[in-house]
N, CA, C and O atoms as CSV, one atom per row, in Angstrom:
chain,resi,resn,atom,element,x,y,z
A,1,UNK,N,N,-36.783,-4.120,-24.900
A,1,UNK,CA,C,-36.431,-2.774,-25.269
A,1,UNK,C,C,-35.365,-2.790,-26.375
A,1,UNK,O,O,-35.359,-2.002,-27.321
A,2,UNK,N,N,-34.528,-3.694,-26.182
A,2,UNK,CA,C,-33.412,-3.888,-27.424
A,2,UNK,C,C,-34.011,-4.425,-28.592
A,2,UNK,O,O,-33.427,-4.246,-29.661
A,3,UNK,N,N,-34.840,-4.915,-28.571
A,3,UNK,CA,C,-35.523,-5.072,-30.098
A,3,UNK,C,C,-36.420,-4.508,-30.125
A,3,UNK,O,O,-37.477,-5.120,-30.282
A,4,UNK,N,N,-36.426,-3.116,-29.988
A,4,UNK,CA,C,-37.159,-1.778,-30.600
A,4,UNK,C,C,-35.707,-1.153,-31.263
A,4,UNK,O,O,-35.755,-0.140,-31.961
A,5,UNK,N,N,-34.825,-1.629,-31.070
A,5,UNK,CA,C,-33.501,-0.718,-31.931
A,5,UNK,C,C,-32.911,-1.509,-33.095
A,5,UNK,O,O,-32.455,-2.653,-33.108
A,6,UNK,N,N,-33.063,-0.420,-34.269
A,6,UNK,CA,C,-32.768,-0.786,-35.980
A,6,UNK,C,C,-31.681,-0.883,-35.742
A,6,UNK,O,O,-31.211,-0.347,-34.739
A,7,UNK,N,N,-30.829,-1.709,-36.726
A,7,UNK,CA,C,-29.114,-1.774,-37.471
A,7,UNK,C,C,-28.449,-0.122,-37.038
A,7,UNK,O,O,-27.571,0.176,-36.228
A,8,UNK,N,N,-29.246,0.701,-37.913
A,8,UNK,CA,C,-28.935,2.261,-37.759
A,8,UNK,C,C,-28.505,2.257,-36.480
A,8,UNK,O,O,-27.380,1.904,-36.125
A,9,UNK,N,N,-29.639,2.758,-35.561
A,9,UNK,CA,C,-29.657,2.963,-34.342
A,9,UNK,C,C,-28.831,2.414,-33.237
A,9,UNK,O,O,-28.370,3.170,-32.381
A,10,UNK,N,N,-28.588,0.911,-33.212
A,10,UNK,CA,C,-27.413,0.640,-32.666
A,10,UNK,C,C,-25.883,1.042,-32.689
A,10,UNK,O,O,-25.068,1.003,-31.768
A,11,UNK,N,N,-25.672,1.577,-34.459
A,11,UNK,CA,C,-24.488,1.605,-34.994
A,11,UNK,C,C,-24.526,3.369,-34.559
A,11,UNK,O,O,-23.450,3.967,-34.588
A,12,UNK,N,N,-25.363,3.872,-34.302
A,12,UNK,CA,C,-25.451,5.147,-34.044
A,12,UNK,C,C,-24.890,5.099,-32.648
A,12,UNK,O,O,-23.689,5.368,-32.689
A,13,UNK,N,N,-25.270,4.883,-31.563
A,13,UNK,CA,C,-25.042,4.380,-30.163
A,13,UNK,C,C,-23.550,4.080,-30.226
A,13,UNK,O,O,-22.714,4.683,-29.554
A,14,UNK,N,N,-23.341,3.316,-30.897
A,14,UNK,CA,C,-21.718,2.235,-30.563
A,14,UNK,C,C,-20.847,3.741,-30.790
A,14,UNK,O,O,-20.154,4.224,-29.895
A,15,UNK,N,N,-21.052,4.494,-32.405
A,15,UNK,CA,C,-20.232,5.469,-32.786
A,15,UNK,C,C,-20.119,6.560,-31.780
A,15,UNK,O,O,-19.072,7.205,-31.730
A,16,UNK,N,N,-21.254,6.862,-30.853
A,16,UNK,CA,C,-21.473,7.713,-30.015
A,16,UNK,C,C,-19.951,7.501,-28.952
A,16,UNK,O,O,-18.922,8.176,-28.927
A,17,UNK,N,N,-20.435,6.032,-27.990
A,17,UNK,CA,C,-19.469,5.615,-27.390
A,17,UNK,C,C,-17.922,5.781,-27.883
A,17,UNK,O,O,-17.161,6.190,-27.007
A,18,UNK,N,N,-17.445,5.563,-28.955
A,18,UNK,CA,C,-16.076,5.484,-29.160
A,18,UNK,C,C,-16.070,7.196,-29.321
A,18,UNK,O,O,-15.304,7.507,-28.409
A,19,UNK,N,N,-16.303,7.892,-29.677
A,19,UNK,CA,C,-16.365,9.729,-29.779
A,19,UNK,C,C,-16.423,9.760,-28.799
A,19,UNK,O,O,-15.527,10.492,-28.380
A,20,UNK,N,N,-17.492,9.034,-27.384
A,20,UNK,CA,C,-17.204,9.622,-26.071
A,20,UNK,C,C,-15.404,9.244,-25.129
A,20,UNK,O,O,-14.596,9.998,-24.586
A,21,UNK,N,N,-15.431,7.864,-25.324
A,21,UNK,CA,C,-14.784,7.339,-24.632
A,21,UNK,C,C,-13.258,7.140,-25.633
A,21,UNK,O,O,-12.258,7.300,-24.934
A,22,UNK,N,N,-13.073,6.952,-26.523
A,22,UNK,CA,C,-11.902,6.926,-27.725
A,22,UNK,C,C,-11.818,6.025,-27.461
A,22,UNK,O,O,-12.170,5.415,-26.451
A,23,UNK,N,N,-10.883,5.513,-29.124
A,23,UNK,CA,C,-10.922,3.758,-29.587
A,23,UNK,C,C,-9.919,3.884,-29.133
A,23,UNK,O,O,-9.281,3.040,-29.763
A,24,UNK,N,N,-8.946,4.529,-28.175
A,24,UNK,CA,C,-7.817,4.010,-27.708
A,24,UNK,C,C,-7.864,3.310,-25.874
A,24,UNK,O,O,-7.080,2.564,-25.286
A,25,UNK,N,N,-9.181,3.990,-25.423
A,25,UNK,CA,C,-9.688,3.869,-24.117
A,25,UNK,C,C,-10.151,2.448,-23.755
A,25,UNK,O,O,-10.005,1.739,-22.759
A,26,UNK,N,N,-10.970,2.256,-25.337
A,26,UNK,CA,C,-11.842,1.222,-24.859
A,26,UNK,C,C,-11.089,0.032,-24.607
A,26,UNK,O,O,-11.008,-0.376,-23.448
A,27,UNK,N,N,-10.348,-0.773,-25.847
A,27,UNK,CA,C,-9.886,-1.889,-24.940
A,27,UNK,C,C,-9.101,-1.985,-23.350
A,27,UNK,O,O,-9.038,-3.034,-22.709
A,28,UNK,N,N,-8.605,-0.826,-22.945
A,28,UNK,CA,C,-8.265,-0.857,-21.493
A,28,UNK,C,C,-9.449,-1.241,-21.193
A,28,UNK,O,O,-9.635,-2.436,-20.965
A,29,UNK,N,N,-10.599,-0.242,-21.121
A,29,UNK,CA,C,-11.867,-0.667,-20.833
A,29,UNK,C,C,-12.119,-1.617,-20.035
A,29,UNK,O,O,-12.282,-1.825,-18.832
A,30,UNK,N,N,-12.102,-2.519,-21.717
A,30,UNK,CA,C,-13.050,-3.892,-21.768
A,30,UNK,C,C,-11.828,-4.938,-20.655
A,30,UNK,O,O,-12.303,-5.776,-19.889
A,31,UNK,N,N,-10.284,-4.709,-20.744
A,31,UNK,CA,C,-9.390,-5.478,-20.308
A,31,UNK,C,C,-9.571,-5.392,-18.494
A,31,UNK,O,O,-9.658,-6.345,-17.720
A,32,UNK,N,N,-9.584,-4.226,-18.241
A,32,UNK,CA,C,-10.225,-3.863,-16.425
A,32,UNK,C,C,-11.458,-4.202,-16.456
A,32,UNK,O,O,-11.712,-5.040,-15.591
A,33,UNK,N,N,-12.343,-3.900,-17.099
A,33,UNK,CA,C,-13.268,-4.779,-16.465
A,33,UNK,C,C,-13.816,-6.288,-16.526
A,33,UNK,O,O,-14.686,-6.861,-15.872
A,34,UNK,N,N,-13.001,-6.694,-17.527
A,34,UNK,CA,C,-13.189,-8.272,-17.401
A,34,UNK,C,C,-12.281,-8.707,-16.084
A,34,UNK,O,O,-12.748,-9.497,-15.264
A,35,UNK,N,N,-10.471,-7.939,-15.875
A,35,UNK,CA,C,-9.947,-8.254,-14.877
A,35,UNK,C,C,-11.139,-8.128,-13.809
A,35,UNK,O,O,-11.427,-9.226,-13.333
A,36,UNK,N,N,-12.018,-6.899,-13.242
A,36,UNK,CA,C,-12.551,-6.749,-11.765
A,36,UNK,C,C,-13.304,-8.584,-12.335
A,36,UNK,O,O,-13.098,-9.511,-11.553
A,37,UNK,N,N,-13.967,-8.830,-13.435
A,37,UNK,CA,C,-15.412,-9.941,-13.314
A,37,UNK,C,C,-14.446,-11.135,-12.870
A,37,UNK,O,O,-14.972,-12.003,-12.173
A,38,UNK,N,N,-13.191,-11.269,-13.169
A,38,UNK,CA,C,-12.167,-12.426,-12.789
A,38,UNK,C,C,-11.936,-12.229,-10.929
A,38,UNK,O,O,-11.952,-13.229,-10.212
A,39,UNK,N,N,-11.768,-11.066,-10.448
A,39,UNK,CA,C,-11.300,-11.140,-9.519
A,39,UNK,C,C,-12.654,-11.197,-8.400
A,39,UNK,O,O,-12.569,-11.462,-7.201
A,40,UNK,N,N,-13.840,-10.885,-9.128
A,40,UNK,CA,C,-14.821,-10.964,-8.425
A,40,UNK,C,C,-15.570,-12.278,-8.314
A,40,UNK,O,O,-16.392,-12.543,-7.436
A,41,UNK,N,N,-15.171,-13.108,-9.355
A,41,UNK,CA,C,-15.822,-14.654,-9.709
A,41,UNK,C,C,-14.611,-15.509,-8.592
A,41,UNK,O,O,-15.003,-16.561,-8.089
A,42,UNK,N,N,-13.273,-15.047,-8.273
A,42,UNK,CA,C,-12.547,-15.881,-7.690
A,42,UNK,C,C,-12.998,-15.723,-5.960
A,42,UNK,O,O,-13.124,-16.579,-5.084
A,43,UNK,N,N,-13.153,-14.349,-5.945
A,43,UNK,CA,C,-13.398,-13.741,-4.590
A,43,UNK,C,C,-15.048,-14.456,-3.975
A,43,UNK,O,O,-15.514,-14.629,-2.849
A,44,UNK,N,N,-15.406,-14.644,-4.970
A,44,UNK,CA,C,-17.021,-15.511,-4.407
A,44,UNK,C,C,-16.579,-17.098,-4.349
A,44,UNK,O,O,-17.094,-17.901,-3.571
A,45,UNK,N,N,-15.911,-17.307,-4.961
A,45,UNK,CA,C,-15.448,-18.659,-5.052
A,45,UNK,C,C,-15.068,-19.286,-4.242
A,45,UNK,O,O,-15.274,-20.475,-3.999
A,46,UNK,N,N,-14.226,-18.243,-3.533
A,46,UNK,CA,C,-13.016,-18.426,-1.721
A,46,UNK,C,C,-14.114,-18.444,-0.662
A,46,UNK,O,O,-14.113,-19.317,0.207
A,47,UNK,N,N,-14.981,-17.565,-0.713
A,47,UNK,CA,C,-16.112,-17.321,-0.082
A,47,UNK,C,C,-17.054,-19.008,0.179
A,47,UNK,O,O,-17.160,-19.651,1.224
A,48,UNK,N,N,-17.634,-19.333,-1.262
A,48,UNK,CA,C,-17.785,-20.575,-1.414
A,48,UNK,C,C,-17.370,-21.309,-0.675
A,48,UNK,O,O,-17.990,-21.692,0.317
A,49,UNK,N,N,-15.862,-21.786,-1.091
A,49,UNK,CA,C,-15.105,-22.358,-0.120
A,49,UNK,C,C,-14.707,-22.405,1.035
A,49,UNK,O,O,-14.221,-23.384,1.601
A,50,UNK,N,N,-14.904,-21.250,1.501
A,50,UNK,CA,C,-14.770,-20.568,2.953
A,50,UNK,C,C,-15.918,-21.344,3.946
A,50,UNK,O,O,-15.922,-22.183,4.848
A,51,UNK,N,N,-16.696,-20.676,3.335
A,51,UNK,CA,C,-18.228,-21.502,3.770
A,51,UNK,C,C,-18.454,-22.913,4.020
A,51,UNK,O,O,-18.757,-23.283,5.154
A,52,UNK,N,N,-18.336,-23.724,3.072
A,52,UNK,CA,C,-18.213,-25.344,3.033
A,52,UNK,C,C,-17.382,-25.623,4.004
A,52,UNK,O,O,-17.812,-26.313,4.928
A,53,UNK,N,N,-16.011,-25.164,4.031
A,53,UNK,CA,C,-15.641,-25.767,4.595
A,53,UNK,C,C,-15.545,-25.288,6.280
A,53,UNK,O,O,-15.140,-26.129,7.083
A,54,UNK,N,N,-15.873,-24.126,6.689
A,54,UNK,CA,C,-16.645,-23.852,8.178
A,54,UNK,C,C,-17.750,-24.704,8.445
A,54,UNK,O,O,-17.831,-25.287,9.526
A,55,UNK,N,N,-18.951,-24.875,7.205
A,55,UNK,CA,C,-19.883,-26.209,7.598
A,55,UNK,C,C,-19.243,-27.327,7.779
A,55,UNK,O,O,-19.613,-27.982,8.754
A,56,UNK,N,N,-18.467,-27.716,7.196
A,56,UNK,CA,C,-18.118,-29.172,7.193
A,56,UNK,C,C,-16.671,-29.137,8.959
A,56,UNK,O,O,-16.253,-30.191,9.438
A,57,UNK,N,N,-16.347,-28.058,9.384
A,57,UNK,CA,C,-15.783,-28.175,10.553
A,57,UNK,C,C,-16.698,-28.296,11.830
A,57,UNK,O,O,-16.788,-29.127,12.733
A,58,UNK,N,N,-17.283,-27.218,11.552
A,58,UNK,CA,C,-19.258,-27.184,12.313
A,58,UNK,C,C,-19.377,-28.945,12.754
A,58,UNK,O,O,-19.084,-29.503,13.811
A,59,UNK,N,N,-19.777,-29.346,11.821
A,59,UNK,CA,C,-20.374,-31.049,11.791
A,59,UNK,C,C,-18.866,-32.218,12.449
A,59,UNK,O,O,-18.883,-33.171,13.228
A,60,UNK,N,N,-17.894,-31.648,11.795
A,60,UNK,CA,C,-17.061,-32.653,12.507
A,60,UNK,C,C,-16.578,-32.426,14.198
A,60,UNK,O,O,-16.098,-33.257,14.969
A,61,UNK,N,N,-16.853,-31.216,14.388
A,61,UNK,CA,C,-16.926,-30.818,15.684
A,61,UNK,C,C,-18.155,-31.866,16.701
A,61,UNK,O,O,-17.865,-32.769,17.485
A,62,UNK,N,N,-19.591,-31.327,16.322
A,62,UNK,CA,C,-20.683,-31.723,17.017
A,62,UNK,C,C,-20.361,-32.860,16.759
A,62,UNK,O,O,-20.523,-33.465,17.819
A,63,UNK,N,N,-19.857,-33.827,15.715
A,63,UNK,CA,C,-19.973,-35.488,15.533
A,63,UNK,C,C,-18.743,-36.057,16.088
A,63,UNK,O,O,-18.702,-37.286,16.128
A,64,UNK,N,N,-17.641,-35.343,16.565
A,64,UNK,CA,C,-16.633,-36.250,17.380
A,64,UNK,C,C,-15.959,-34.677,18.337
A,64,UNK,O,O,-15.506,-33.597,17.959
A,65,UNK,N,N,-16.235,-35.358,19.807
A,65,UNK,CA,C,-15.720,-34.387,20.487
A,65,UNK,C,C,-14.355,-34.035,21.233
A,65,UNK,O,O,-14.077,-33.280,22.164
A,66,UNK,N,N,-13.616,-34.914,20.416
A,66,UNK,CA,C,-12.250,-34.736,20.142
A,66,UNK,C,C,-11.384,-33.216,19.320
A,66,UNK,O,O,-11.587,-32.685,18.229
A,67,UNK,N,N,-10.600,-32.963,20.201
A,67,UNK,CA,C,-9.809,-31.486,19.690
A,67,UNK,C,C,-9.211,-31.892,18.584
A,67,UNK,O,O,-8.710,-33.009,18.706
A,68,UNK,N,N,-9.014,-31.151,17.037
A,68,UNK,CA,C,-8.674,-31.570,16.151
A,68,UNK,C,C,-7.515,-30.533,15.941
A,68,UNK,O,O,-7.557,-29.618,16.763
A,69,UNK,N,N,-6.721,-30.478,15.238
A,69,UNK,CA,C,-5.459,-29.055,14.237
A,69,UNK,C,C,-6.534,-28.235,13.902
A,69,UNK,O,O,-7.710,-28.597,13.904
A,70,UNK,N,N,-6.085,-27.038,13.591
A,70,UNK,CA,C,-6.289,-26.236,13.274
A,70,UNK,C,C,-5.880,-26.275,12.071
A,70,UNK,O,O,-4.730,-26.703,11.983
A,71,UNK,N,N,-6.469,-25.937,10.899
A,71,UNK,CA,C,-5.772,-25.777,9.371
A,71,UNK,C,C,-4.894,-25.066,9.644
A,71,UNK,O,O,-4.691,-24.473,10.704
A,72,UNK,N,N,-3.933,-25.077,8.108
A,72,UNK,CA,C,-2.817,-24.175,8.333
A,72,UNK,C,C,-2.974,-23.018,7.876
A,72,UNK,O,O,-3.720,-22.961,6.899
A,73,UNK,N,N,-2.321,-21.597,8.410
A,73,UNK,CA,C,-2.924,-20.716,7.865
A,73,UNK,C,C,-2.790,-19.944,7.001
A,73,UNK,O,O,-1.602,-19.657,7.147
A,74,UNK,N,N,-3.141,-19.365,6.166
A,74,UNK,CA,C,-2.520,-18.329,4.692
A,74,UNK,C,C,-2.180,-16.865,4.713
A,74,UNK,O,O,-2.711,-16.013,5.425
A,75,UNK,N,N,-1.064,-16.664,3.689
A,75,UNK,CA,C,-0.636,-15.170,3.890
A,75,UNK,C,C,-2.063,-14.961,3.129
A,75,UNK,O,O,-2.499,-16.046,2.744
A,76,UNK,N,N,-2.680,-14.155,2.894
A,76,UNK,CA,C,-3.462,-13.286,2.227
A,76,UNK,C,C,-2.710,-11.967,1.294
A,76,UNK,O,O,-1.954,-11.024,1.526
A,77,UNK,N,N,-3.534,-12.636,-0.047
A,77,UNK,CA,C,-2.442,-12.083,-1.301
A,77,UNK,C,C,-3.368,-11.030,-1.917
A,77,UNK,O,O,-4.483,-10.895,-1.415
A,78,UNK,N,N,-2.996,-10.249,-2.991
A,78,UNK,CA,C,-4.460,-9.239,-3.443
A,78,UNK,C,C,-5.415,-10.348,-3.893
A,78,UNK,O,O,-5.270,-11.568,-3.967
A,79,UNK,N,N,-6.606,-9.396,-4.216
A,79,UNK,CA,C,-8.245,-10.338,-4.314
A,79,UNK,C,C,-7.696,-10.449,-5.523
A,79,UNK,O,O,-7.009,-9.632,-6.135
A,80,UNK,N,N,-8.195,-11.969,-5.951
A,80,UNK,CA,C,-8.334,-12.583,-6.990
A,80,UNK,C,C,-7.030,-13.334,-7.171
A,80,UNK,O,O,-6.815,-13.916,-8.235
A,81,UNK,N,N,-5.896,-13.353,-5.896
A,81,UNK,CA,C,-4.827,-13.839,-6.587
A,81,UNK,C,C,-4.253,-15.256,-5.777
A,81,UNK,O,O,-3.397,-15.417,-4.908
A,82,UNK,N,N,-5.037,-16.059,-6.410
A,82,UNK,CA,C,-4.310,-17.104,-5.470
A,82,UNK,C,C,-3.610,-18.059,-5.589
A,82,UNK,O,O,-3.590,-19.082,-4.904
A,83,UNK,N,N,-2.902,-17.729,-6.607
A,83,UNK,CA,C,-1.391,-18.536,-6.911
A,83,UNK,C,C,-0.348,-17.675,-5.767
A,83,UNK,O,O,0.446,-18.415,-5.185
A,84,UNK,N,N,-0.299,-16.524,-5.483
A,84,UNK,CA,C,0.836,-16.398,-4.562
A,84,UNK,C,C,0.265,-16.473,-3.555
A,84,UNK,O,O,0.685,-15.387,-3.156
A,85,UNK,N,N,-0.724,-17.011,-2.260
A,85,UNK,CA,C,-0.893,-16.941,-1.308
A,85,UNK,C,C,-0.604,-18.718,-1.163
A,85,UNK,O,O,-1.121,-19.614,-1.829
A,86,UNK,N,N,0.400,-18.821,-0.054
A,86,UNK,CA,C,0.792,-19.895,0.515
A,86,UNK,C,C,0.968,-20.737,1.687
A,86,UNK,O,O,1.918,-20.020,2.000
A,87,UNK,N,N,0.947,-21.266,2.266
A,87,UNK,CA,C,0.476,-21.681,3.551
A,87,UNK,C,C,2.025,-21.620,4.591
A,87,UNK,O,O,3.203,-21.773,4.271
A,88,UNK,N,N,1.242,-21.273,6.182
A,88,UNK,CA,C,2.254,-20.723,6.775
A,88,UNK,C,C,2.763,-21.757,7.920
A,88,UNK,O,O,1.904,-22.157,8.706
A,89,UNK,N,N,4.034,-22.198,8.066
A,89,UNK,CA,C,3.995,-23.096,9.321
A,89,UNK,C,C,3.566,-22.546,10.800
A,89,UNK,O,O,4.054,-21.763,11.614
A,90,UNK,N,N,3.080,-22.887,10.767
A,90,UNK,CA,C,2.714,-22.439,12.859
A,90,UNK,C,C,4.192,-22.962,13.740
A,90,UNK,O,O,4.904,-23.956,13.594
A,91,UNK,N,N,4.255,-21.876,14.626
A,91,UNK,CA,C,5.718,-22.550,15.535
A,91,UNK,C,C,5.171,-23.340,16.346
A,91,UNK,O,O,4.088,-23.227,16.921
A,92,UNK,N,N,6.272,-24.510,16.410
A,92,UNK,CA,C,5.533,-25.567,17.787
A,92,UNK,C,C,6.456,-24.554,19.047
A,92,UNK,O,O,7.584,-24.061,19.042
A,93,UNK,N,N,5.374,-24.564,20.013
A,93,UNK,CA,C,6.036,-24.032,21.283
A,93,UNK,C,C,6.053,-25.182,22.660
A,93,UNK,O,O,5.923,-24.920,23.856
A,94,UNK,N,N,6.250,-26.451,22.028
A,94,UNK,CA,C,6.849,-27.279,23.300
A,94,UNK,C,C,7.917,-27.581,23.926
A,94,UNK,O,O,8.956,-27.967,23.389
A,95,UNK,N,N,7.761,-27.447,24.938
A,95,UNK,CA,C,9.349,-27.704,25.646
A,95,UNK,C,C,9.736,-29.094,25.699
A,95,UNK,O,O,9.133,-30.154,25.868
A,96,UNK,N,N,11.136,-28.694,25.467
A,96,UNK,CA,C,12.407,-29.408,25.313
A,96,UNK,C,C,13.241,-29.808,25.940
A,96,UNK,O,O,14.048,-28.892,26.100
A,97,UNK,N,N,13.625,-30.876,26.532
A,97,UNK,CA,C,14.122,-31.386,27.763
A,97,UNK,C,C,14.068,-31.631,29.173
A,97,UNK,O,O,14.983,-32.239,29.729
């Protein structure tokens, strides 16, 4: 369908857009929505990772039936941000003396 549209016709379209939206709008625009494609490529990513590594606990479970730690666990920071989310100590609650 895009190569049924002339030089004209595109440049007609684009001019449309900036009259709709103003050349002062658009780079916010383009800057939010590349931020959501960043925060949405990281957020599948964790997911990814999330995943693997529940399979790979899955398997070390069924293959040794020994109680293992628990990972440690994370504050949860906004989506996409995971330079400030950091890992939390767990309290030991054994007694002492």
């Amino acid at each position: 369908m895009i190569g049924n549209l002339k030089p004209l016709e595109i440049l007609l379209i684009i001019a449309v857009i900036v009259l709709l939206f103003g050349a002062k709008k658009l780079p916010e625009m383009a800057r939010s929505l590349g931020k959501s494609a960043r925060i949405l490529k990281s957020e599948a990513k964790a997911m990814k990772n999330e995943n693997a590594a529940a399979d790979d606990d899955a398997a070390a479970r069924t293959a040794d039936p020994a109680p293992q730690q628990a990972a440690p666990r994370t504050i949860k920071a906004a989506p996409g941000d995971v330079t400030s989310s950091r890992p939390v100590a767990e309290p030991n609650h054994t007694a002492q003396g």
